[in-house]
PDB file with one MODEL, atoms N, CA, C and O in Angstrom:
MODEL        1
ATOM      1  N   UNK A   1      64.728  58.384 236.471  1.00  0.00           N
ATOM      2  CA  UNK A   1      64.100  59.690 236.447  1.00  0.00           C
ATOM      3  C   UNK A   1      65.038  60.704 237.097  1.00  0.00           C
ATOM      4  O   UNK A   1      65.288  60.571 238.295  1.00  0.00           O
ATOM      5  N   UNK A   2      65.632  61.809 236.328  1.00  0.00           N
ATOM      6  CA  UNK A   2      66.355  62.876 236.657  1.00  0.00           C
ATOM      7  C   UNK A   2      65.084  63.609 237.744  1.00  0.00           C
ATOM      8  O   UNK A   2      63.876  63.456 237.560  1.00  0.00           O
ATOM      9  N   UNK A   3      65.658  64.356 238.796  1.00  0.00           N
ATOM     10  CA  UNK A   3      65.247  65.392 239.790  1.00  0.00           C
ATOM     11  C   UNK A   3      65.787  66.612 239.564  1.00  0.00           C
ATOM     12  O   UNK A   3      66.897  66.881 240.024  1.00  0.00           O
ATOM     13  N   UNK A   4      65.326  67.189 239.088  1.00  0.00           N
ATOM     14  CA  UNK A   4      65.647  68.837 239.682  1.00  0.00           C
ATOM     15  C   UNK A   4      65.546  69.376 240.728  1.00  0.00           C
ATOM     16  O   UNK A   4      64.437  69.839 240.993  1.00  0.00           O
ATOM     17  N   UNK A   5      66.694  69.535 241.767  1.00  0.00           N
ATOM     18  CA  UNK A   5      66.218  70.459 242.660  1.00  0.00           C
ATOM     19  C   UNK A   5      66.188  72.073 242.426  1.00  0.00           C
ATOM     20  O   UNK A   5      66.945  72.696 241.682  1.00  0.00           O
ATOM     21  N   UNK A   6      65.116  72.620 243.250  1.00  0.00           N
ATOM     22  CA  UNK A   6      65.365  74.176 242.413  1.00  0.00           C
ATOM     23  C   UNK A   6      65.533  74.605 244.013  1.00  0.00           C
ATOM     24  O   UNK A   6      65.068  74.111 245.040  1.00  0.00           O
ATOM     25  N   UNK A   7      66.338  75.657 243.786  1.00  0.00           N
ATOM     26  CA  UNK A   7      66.485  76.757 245.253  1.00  0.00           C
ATOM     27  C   UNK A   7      66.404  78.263 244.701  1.00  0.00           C
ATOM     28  O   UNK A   7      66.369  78.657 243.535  1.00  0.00           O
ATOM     29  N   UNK A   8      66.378  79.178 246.239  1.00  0.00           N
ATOM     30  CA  UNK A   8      65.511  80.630 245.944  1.00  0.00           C
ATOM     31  C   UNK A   8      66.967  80.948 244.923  1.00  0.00           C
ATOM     32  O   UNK A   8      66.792  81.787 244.040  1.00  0.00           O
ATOM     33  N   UNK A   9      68.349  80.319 245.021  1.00  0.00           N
ATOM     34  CA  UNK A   9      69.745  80.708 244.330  1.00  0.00           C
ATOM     35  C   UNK A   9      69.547  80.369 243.011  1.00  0.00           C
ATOM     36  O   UNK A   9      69.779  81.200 242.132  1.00  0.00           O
ATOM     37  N   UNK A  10      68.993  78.823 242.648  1.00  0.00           N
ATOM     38  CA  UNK A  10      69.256  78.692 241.513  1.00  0.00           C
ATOM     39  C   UNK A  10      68.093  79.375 240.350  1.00  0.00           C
ATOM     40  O   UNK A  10      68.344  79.433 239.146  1.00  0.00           O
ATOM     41  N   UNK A  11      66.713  79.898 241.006  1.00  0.00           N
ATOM     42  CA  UNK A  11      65.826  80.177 240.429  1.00  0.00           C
ATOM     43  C   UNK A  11      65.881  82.096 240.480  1.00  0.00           C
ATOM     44  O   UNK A  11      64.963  82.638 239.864  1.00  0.00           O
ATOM     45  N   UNK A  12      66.608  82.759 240.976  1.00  0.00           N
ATOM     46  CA  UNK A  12      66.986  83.719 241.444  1.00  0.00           C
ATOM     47  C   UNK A  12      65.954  84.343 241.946  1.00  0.00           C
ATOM     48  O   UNK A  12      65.508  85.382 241.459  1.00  0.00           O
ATOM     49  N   UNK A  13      65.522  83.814 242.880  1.00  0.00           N
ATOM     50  CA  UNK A  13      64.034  84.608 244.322  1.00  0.00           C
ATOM     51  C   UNK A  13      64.748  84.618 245.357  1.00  0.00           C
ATOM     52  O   UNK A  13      65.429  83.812 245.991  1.00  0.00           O
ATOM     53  N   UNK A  14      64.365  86.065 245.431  1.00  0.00           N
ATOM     54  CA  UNK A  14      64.734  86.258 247.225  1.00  0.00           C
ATOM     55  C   UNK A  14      63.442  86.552 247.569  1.00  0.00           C
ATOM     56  O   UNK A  14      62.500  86.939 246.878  1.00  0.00           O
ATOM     57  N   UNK A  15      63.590  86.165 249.449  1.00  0.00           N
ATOM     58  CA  UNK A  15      62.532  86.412 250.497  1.00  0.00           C
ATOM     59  C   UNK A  15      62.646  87.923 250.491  1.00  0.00           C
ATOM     60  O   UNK A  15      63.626  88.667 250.514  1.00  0.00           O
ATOM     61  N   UNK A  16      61.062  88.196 250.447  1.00  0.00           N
ATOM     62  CA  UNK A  16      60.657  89.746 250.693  1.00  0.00           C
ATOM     63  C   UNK A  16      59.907  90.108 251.792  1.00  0.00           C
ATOM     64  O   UNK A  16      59.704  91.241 252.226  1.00  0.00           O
ATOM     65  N   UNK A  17      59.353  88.609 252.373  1.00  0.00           N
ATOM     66  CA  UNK A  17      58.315  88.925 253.512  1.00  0.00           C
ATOM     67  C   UNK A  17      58.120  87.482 253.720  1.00  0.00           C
ATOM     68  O   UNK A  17      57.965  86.566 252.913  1.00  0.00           O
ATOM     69  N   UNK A  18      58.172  87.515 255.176  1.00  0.00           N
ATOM     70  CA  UNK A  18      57.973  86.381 256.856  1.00  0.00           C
ATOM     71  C   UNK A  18      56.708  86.487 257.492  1.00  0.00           C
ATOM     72  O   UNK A  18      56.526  87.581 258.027  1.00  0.00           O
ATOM     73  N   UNK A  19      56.374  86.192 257.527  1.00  0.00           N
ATOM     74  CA  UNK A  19      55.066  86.201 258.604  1.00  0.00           C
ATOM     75  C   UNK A  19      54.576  84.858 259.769  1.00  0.00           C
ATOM     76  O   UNK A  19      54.420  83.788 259.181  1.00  0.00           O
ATOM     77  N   UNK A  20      54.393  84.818 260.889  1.00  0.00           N
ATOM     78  CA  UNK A  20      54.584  83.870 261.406  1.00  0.00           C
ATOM     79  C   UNK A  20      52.672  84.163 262.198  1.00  0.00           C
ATOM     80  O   UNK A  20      52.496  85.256 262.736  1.00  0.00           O
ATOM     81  N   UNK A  21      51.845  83.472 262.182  1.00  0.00           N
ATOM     82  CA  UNK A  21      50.751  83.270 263.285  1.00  0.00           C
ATOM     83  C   UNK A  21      50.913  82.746 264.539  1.00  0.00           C
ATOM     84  O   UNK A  21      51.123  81.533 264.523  1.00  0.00           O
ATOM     85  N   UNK A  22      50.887  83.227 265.555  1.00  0.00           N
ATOM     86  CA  UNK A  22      50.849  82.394 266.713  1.00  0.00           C
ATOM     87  C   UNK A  22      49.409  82.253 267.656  1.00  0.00           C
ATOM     88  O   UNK A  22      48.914  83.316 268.031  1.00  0.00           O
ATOM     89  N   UNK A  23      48.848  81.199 267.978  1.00  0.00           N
ATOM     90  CA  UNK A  23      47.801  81.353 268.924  1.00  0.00           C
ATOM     91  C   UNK A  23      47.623  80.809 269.744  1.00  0.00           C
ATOM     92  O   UNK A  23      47.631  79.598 269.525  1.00  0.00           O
ATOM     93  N   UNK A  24      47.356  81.218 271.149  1.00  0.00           N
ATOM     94  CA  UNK A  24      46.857  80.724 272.281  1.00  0.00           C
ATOM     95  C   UNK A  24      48.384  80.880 272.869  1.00  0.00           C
ATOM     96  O   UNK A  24      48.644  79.812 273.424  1.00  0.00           O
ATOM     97  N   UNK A  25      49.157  81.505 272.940  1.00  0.00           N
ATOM     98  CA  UNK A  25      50.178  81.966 273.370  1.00  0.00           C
ATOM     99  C   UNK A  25      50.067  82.821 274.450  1.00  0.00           C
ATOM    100  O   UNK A  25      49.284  83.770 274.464  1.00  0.00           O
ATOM    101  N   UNK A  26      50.849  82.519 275.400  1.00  0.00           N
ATOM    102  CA  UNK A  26      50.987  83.332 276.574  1.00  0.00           C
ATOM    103  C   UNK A  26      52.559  84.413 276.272  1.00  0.00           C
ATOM    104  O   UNK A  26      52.740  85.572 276.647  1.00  0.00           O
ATOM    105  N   UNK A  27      53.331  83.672 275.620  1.00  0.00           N
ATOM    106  CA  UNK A  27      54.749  84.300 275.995  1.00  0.00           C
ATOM    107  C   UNK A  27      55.208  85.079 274.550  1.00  0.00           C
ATOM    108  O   UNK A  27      56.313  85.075 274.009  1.00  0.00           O
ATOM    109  N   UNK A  28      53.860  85.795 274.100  1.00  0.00           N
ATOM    110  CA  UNK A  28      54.699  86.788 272.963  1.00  0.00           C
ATOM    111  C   UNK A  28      55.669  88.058 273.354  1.00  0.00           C
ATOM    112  O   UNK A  28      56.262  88.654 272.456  1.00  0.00           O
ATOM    113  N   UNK A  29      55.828  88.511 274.960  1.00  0.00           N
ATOM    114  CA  UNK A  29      56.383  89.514 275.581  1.00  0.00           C
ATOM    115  C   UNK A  29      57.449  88.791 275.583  1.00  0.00           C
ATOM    116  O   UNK A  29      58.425  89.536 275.500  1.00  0.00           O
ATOM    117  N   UNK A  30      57.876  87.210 275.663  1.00  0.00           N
ATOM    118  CA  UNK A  30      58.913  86.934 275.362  1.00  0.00           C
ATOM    119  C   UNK A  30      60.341  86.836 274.462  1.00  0.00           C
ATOM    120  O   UNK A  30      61.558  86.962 274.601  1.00  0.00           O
ATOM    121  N   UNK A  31      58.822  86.365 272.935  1.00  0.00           N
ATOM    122  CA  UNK A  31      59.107  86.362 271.953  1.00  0.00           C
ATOM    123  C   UNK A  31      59.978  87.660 271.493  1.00  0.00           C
ATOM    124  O   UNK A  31      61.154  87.709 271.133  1.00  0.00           O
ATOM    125  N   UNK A  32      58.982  88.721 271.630  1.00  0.00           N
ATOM    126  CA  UNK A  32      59.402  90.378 271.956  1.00  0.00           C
ATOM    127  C   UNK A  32      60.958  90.582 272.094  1.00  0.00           C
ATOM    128  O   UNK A  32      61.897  90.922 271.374  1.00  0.00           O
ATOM    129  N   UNK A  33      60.752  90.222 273.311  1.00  0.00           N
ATOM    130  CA  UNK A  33      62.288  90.735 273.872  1.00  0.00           C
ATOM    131  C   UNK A  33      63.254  90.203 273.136  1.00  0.00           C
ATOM    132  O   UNK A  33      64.225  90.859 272.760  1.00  0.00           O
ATOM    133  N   UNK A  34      63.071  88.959 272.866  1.00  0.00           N
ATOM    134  CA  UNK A  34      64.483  88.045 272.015  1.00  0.00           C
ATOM    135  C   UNK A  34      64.737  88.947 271.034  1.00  0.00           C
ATOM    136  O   UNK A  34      65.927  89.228 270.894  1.00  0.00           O
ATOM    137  N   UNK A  35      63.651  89.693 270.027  1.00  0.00           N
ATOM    138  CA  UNK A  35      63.716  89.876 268.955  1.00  0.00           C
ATOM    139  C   UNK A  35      64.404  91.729 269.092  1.00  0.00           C
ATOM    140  O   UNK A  35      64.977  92.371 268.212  1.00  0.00           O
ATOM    141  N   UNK A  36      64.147  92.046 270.150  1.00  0.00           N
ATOM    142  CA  UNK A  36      64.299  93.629 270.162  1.00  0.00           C
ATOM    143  C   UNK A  36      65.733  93.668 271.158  1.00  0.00           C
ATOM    144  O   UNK A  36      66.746  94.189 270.691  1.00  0.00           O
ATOM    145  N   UNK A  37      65.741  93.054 272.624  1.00  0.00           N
ATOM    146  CA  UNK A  37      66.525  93.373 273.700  1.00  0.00           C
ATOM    147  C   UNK A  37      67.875  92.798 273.822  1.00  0.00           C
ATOM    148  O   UNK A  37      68.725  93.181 274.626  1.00  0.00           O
ATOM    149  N   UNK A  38      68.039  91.610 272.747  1.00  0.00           N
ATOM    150  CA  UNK A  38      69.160  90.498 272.951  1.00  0.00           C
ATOM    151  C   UNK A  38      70.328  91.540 272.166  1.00  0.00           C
ATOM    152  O   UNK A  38      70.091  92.282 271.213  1.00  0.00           O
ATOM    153  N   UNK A  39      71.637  91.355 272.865  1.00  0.00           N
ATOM    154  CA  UNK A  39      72.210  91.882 271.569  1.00  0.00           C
ATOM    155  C   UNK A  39      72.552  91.215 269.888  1.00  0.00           C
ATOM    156  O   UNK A  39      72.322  90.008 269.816  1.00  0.00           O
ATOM    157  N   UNK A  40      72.822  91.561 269.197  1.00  0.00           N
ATOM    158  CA  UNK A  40      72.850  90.991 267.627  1.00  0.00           C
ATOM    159  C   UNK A  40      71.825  90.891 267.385  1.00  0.00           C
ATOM    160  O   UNK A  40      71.682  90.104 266.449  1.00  0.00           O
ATOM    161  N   UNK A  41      70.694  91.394 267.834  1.00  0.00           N
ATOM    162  CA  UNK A  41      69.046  91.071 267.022  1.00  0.00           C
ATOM    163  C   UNK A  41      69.120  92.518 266.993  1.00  0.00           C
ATOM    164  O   UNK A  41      69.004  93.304 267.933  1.00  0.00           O
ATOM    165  N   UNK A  42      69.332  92.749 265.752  1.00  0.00           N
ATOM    166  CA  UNK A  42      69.331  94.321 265.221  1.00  0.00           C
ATOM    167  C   UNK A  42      68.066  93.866 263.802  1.00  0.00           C
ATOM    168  O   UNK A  42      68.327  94.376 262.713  1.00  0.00           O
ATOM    169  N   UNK A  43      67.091  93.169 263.859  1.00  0.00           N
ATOM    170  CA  UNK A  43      66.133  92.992 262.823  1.00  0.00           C
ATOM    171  C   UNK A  43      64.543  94.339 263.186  1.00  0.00           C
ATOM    172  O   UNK A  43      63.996  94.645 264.246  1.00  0.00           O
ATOM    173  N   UNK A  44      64.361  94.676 262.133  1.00  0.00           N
ATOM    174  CA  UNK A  44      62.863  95.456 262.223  1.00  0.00           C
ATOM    175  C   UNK A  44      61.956  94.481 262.409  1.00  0.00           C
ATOM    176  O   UNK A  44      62.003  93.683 261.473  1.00  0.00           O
ATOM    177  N   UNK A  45      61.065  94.174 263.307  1.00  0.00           N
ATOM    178  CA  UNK A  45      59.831  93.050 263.073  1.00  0.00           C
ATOM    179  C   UNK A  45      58.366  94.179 263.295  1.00  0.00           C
ATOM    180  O   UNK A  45      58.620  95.371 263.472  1.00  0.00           O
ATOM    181  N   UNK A  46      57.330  93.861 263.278  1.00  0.00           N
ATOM    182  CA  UNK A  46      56.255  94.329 263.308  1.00  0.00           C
ATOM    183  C   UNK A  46      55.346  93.101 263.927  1.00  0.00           C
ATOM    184  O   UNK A  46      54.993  92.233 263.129  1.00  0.00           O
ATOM    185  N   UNK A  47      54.888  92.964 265.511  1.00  0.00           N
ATOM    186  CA  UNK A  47      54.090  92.497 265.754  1.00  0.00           C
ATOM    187  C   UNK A  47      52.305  93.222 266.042  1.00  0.00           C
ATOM    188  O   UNK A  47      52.007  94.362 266.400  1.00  0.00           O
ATOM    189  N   UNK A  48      51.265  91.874 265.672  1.00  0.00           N
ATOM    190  CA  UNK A  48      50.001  92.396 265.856  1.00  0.00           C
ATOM    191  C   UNK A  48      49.095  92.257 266.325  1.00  0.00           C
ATOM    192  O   UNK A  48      48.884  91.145 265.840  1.00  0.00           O
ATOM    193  N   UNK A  49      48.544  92.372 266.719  1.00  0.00           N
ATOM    194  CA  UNK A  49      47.845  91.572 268.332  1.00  0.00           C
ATOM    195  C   UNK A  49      46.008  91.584 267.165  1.00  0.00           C
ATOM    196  O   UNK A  49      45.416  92.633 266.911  1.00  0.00           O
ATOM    197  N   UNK A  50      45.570  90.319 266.738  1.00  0.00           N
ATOM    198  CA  UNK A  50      44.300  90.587 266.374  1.00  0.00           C
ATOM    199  C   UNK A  50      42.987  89.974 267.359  1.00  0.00           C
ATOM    200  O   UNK A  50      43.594  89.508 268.323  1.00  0.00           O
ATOM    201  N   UNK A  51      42.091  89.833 267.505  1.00  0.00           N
ATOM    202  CA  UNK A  51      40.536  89.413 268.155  1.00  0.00           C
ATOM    203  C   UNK A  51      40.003  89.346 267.398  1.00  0.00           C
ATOM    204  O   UNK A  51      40.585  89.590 266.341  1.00  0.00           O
ATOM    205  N   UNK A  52      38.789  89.043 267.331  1.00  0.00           N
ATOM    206  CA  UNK A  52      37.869  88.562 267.065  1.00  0.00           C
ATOM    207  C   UNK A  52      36.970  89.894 266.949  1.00  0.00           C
ATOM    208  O   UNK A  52      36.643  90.686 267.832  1.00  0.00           O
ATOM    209  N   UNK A  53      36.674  89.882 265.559  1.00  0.00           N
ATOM    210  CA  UNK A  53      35.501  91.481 264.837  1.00  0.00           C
ATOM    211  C   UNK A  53      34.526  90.979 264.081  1.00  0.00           C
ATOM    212  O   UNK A  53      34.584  90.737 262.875  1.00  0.00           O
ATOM    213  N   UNK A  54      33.277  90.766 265.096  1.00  0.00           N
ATOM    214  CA  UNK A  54      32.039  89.956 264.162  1.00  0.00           C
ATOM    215  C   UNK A  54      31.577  90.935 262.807  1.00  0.00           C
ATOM    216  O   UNK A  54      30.824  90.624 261.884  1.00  0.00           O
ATOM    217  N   UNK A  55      32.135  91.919 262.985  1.00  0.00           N
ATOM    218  CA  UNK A  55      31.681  93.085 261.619  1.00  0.00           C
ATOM    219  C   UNK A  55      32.477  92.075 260.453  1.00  0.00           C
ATOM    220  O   UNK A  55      31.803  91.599 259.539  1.00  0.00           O
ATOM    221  N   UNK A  56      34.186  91.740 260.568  1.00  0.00           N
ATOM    222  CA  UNK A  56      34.767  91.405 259.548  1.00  0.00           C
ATOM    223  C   UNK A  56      34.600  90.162 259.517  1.00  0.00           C
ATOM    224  O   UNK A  56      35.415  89.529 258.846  1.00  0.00           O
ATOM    225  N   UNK A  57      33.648  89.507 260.127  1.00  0.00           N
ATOM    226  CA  UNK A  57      33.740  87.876 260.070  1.00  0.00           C
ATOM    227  C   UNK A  57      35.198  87.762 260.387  1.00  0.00           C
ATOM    228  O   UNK A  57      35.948  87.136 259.639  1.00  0.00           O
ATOM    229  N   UNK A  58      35.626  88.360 261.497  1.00  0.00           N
ATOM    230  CA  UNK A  58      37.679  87.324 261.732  1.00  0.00           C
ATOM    231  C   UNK A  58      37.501  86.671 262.345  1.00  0.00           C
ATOM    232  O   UNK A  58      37.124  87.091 263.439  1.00  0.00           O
ATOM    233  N   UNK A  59      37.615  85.134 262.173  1.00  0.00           N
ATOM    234  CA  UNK A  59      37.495  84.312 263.010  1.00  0.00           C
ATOM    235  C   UNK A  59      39.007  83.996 263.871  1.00  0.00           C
ATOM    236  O   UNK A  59      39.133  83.194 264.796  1.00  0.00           O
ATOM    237  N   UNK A  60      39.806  84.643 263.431  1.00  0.00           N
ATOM    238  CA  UNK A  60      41.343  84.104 264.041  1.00  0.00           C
ATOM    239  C   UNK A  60      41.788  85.310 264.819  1.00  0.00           C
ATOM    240  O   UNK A  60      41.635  86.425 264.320  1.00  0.00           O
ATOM    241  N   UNK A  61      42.324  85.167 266.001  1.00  0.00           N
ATOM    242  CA  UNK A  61      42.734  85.544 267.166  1.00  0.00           C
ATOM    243  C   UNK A  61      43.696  84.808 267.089  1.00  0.00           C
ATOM    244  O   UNK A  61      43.733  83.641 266.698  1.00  0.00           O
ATOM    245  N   UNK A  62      45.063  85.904 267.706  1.00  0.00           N
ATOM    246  CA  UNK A  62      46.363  85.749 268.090  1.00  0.00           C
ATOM    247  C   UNK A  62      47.442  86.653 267.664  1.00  0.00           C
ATOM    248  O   UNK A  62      47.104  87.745 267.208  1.00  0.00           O
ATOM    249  N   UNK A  63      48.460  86.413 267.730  1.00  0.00           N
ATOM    250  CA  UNK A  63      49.400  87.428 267.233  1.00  0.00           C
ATOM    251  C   UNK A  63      49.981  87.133 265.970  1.00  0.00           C
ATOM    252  O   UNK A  63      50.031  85.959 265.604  1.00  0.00           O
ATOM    253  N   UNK A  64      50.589  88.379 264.998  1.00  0.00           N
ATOM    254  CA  UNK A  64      50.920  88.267 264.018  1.00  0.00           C
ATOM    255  C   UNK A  64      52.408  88.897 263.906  1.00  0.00           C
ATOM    256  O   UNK A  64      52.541  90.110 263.744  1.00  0.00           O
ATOM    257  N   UNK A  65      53.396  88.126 263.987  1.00  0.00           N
ATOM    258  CA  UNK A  65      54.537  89.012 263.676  1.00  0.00           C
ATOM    259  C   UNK A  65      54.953  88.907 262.390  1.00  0.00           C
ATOM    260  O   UNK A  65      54.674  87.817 261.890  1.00  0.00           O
ATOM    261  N   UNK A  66      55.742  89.954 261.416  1.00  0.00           N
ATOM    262  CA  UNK A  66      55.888  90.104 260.094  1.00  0.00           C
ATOM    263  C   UNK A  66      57.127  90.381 259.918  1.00  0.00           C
ATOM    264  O   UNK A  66      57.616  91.145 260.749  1.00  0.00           O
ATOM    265  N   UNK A  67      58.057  89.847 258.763  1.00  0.00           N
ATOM    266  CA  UNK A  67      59.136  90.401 258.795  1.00  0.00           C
ATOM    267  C   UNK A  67      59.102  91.289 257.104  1.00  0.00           C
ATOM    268  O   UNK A  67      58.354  90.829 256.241  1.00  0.00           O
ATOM    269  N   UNK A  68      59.751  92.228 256.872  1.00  0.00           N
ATOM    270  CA  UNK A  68      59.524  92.737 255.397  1.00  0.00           C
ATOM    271  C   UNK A  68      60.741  92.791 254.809  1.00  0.00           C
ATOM    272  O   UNK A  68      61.719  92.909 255.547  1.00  0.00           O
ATOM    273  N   UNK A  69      60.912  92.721 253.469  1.00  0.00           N
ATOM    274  CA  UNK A  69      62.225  93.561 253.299  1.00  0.00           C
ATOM    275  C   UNK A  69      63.533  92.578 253.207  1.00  0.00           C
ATOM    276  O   UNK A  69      63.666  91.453 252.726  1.00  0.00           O
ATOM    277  N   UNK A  70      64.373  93.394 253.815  1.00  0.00           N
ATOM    278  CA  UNK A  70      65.911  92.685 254.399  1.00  0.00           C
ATOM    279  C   UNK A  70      65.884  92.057 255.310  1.00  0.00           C
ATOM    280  O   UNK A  70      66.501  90.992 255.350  1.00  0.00           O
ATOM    281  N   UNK A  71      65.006  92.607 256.554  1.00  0.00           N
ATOM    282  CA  UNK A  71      64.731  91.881 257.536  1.00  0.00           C
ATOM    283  C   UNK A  71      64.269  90.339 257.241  1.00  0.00           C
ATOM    284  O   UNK A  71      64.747  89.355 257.804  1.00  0.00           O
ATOM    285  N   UNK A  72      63.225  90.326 256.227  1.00  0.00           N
ATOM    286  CA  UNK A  72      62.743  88.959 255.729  1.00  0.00           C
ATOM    287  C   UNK A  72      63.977  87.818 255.210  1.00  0.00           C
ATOM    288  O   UNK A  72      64.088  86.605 255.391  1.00  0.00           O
ATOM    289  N   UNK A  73      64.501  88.438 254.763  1.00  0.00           N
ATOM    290  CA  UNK A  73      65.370  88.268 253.566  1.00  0.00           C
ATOM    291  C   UNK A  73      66.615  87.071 254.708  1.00  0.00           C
ATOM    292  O   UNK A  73      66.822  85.873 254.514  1.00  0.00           O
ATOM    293  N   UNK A  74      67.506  88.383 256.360  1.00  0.00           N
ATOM    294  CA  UNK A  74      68.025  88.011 256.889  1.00  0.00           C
ATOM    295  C   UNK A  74      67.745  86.873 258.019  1.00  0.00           C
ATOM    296  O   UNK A  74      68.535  86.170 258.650  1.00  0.00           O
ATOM    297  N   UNK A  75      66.284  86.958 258.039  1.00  0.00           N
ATOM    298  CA  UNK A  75      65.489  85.718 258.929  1.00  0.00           C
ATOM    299  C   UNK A  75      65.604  84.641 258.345  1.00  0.00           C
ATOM    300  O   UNK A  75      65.771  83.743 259.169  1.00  0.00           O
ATOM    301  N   UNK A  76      65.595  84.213 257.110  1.00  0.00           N
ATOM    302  CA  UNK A  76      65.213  83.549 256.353  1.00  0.00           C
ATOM    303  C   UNK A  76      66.943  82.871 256.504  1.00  0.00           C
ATOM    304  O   UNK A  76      67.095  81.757 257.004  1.00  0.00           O
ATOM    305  N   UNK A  77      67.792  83.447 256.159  1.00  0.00           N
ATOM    306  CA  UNK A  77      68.871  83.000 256.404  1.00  0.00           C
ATOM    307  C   UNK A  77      69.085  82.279 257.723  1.00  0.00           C
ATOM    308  O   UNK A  77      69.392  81.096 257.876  1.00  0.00           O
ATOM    309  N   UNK A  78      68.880  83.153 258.595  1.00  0.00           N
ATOM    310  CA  UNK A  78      68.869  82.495 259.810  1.00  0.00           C
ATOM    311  C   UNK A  78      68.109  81.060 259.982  1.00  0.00           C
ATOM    312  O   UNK A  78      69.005  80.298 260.343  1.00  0.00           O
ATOM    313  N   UNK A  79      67.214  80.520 259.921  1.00  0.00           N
ATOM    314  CA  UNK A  79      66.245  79.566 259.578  1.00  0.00           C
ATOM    315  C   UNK A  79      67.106  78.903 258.987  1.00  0.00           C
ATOM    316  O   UNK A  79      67.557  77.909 259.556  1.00  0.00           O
ATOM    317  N   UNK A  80      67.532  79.236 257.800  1.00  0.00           N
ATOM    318  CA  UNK A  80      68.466  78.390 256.705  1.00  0.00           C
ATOM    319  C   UNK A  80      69.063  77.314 257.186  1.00  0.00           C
ATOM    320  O   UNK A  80      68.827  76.110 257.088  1.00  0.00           O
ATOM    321  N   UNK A  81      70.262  78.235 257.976  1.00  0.00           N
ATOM    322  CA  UNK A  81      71.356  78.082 258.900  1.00  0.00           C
ATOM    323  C   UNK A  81      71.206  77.345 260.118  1.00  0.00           C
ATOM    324  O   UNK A  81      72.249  76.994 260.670  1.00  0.00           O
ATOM    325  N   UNK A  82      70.047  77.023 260.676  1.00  0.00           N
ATOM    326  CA  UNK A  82      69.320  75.990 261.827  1.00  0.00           C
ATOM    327  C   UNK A  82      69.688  77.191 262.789  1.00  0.00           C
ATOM    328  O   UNK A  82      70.488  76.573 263.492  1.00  0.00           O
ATOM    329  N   UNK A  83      69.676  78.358 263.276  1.00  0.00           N
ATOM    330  CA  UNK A  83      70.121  79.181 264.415  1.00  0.00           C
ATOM    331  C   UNK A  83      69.516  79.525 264.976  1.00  0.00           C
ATOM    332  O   UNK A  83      69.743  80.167 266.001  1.00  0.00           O
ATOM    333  N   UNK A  84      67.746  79.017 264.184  1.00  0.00           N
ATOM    334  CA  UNK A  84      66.631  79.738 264.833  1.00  0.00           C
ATOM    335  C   UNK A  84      65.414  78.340 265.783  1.00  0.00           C
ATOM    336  O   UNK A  84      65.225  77.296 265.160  1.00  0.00           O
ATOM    337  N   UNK A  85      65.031  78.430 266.574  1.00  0.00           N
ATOM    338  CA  UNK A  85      64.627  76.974 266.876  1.00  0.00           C
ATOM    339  C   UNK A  85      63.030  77.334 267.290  1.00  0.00           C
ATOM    340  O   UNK A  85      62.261  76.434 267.627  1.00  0.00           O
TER     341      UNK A  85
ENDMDL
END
């Protein structure tokens, strides 16, 4: 039995958007800083702090960081590359 492997190269998809959930986290001010204060982390991220809204039925609490774009695109590389842990 032949395998195909397919990748985002050979199928031509690129990443447009990252999104990561985290919960019960204490150290997203950490997370933060890596992503904004280090030098060479020149990426846009968007983090989101959600609770709990019995109006919307949300049952999930925690943070939401997002990557869009290029930013997605260059995370994704990173990851690739094992640089991210």
């Amino acid at each position: 039995m032949n395998q195909n492997k397919f990748t985002f190269q050979s199928e031509n998809l690129v990443v447009d958007y990252i999104s990561f959930n985290i919960t019960g986290s204490d150290n997203t001010e950490s997370i933060a800083k890596y992503w904004f204060y280090l030098p060479g982390n020149q990426h846009q991220v968007s983090f989101r702090q959600l609770e709990y809204d019995p109006s919307f039925k949300s049952f999930w609490e925690g943070t939401t960081i997002h990557f869009s774009g290029t930013n997605a695109a260059q995370f994704y590389k990173i990851i690739q590359a094992e640089k991210f842990d």
